[in-house]
C-alpha positions, 0 to 999 in steps of 0.5 A: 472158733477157740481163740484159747487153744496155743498157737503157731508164728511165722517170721518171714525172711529177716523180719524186724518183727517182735513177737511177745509170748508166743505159744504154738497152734496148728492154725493160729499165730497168738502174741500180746505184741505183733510190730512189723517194721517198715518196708518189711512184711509178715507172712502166714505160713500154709497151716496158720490162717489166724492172727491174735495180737493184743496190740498190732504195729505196721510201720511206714510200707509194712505188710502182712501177706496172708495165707493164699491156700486158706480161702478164710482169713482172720486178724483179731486185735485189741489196739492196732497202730498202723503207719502209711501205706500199710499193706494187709494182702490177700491176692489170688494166684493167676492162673498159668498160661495154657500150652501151645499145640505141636506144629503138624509136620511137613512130609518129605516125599512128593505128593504128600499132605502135611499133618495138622497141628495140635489144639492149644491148652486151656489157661487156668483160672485165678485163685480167689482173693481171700475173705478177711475178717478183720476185729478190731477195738481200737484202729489208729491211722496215721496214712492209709491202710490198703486191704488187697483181697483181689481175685487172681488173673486167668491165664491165656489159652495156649496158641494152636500149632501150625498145620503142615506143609503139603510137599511138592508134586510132580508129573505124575501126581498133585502137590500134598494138601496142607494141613489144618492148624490147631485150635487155639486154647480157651482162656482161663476164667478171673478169680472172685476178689475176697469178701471184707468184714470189719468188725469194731466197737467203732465201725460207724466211725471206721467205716467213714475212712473208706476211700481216705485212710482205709482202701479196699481192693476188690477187684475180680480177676480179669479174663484169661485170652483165648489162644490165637489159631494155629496158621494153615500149612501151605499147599504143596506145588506142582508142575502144570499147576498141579497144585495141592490145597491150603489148609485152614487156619484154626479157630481162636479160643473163647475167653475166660469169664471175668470173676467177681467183685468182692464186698465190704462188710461192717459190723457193730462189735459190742 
């Protein structure tokens, strides 16, 4: 990786953020000095997916979002200060919810059968959190930094539409049958949670923060629901019971997969 070629910034929304000698990249935002202030956040834009800053400030609930559509990420820093509850977020989307399946229609005439309802959509399933590689000399923190890689949710399956209605019978021919509902949608699997590495001439002593100034969140996306069947049509009625058959109800969707765990990697930078 050229850490030498020029590289591009991003400030989002009204940021409180100085960013000293900067120059443009295709993928890279470079400063001597990155502060973020506090409350406010930092965000990548789609093309950048790397930081290089000689010093690095977060102040007190700063964040820094990372670029979601890069799976890799990279933060290289000489000195980085950070505040309380600082906040470096790489999460996965969650997925969308899948659609619900058209209600069968119910026919108007005598003696007729209803028409079955549609099958529901699958949900998508969650993004993946994103792998940070994270290169730092020297780490001061005066709170707690929170690394949030976490995998994105799965979506719902969409329910089942609901069968139609048989219509009425008469003396001279049965009530309609009602239809059968749709299947409901499967859910849509969790996304894996991003992989951590933090490299430092001191990781034998960052790696002791873990748990108090450093959290790490690796949790895999959860499982989307599969959808809920769609109910039976009615049977139609008729006289002397000359009645129709219920339909049946659709089956329920399977549910997604849970994603995986990410892990937390250090490494001895000389």
């Amino acid at each position: 990786m050229n850490f030498e070629e020029v590289c591009a910034m991003k400030r989002s929304g009204l940021l409180g953020v100085f960013l000293g000698m900067v120059c443009i990249s295709w993928a890279q935002v470079r400063v001597d000095k990155l502060v973020i202030k506090p409350g406010e956040h930092f965000e990548l834009d789609h093309q950048s997916d790397i930081i290089v800053a000689d010093t690095l400030i977060m102040m007190d609930s700063s964040r820094i979002i990372l670029n979601e559509l890069k799976r890799e990420n990279f933060i290289r820093t000489k000195v980085a200060i950070i505040g309380n509850h600082c906040v470096i977020s790489g999460v996965g989307l969650h997925g969308q919810p899948g659609r619900p399946g058209r209600n069968g229609n119910s026919s108007v005439g005598p003696c007729r059968d209803g028409t079955e309802g549609t099958n529901g959509t699958a949900g998508l399933s969650g993004g993946p959190g994103s792998n940070l590689f994270f290169y730092v000399n020297e780490l001061h923190i005066k709170g707690k930094l929170i690394f949030d890689l976490s995998g994105g949710n799965g979506g719902d399956g969409g329910a089942g539409g609901k069968g139609g209605d048989g219509s009425p019978g008469t003396v001279h021919c049965n009530g309609g049958d009602g239809a059968n509902g749709g299947d409901g949608g499967r859910g849509g699997d969790g996304g894996p949670a991003g992989n951590l590495v933090i490299s430092s001439v001191n990781a034998d002593v960052i790696r002791e923060w873990i748990g108090s100034k450093i959290i790490y969140k690796n949790y895999s996306g959860k499982a989307g629901q599969g959808g809920r069947g769609g109910y039976a049509g009615s049977a139609g009625l008729g006289p002397s019971r000359k009645n129709g058959k219920d339909g049946s109800p659709g089956a329920y969707g399977v549910n997604g997969t849970r994603g995986k765990d990410g892990a937390l990697t250090f490494e001895m930078n000389q």
